[in-house]
N, C-alpha and C positions, 0 to 999 in steps of 0.2 A: 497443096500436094507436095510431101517429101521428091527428091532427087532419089532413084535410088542407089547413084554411085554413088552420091555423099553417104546415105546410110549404111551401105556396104565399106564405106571407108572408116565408118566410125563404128561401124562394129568392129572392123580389125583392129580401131588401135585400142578399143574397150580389150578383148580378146591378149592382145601383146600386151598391155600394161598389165593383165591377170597374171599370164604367164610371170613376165618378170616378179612382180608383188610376191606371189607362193612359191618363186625360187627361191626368193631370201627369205620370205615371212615362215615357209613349212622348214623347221629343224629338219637337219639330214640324221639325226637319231632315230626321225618317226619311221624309216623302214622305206624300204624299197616304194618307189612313186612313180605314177606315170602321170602325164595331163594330155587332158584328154578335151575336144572341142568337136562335139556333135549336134548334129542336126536332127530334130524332134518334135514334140507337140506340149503345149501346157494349155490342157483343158482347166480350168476353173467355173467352179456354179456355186448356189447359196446366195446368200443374202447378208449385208454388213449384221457381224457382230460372230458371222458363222460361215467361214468360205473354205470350201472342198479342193484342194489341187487334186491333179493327177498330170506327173509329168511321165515321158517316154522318148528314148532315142535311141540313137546309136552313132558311131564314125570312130576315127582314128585317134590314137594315142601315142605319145612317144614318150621314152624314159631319159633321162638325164643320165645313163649306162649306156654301154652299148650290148643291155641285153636285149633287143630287139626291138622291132616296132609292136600296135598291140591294136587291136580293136575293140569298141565295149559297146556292150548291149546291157541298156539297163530300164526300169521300169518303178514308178511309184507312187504313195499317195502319202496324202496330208491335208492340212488343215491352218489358216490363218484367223486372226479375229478380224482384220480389217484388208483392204483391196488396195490400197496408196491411193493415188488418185482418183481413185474411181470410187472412193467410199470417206473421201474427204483429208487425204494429205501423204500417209506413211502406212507402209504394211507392219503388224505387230503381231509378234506369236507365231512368227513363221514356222513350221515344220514337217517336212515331208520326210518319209521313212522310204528307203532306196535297195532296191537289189540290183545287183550289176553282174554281168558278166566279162570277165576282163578274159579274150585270148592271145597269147605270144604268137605272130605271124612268123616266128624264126624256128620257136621252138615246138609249137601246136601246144602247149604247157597251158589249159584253162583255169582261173581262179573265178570263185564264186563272191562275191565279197557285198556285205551290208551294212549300210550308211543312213544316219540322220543328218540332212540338209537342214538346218535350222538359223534362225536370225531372228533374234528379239525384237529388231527395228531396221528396218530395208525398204526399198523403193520398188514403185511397180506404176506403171505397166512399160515402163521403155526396158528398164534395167533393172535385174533383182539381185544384188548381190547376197552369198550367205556362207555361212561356216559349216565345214564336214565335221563329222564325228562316228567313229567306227570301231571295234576291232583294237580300243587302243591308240588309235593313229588320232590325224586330225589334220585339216583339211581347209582348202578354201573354192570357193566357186562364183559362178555368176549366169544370169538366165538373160537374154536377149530376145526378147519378146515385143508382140502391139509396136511393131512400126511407126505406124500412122497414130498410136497414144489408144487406141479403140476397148473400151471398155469392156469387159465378157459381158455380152454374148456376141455382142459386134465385133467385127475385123478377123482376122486368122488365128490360128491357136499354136500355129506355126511358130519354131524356137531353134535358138540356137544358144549351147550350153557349152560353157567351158571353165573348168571342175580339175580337178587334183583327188586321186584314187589309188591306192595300195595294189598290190598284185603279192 
């Protein structure tokens, strides 16, 4: 049985080391950013060679400005060829297609914005890291998912997402 302040400890520094990486890795050219670390679900079903995501959340955001704080609602689906662990090593052909709702808590100013989550090769089921791409911009992310390593359909579908998003 996992600790689960150690897991809560080690999703923060997963969590902080993302943040820092897509401060320096996202050019300040790509436009206005916010990152963003919410609380959600990643459903996945199918069968190796053909697997369904649907992820879904929401929680807080903050900008590297001080144009305000921000919250996002966002919701989506996609499809991998393989499951990492649970279908023999690495997830490949990762892609999920994203809608989001980004709102300014300062200004009530809502942006609708849509994103492909994708990674040709990532890990799964503790950690899924993956590349944004939207709108021009572009992006980095990561899925904190399967605590306990539990394969779909076993263990919780329960996630925590923390992502880099345009406004």
């Amino acid at each position: 049985m996992v600790d689960s302040s150690n897991a809560r400890r080690a999703l923060a520094l997963v969590v902080l080391t993302f943040v820092l990486v897509a401060m320096v890795a996202v050019p300040a050219s790509a436009g206005p950013r916010v990152f963003c670390v919410a609380n959600g679900n990643v459903v996945i079903d199918g069968e190796p060679g053909a697997w369904d995501w649907t992820v879904g959340g929401l929680g807080p955001c903050v900008s590297g400005t001080l144009r305000g704080n921000f919250n996002v609602v966002f919701s989506g689906t996609g499809t991998s060829d393989s499951l990492g662990l649970c279908d023999g090593g690495v997830v490949t052909n990762l892609k999920i297609h994203v809608k989001a709702t980004v709102s300014n808590l300062r200004t009530g100013q809502v942006y609708n914005v849509t994103e492909k989550w994708r990674a040709p090769l990532t890990t799964f089921p503790l950690v899924t890291p993956f590349l944004i791409s939207g709108g021009g911009e572009s992006g980095l992310g990561v899925i904190a998912t399967r605590v306990l390593l539990n394969c779909p359909p076993g263990g919780a579908s329960v996630a925590t997402f923390a992502f880099t998003t345009t406004t």
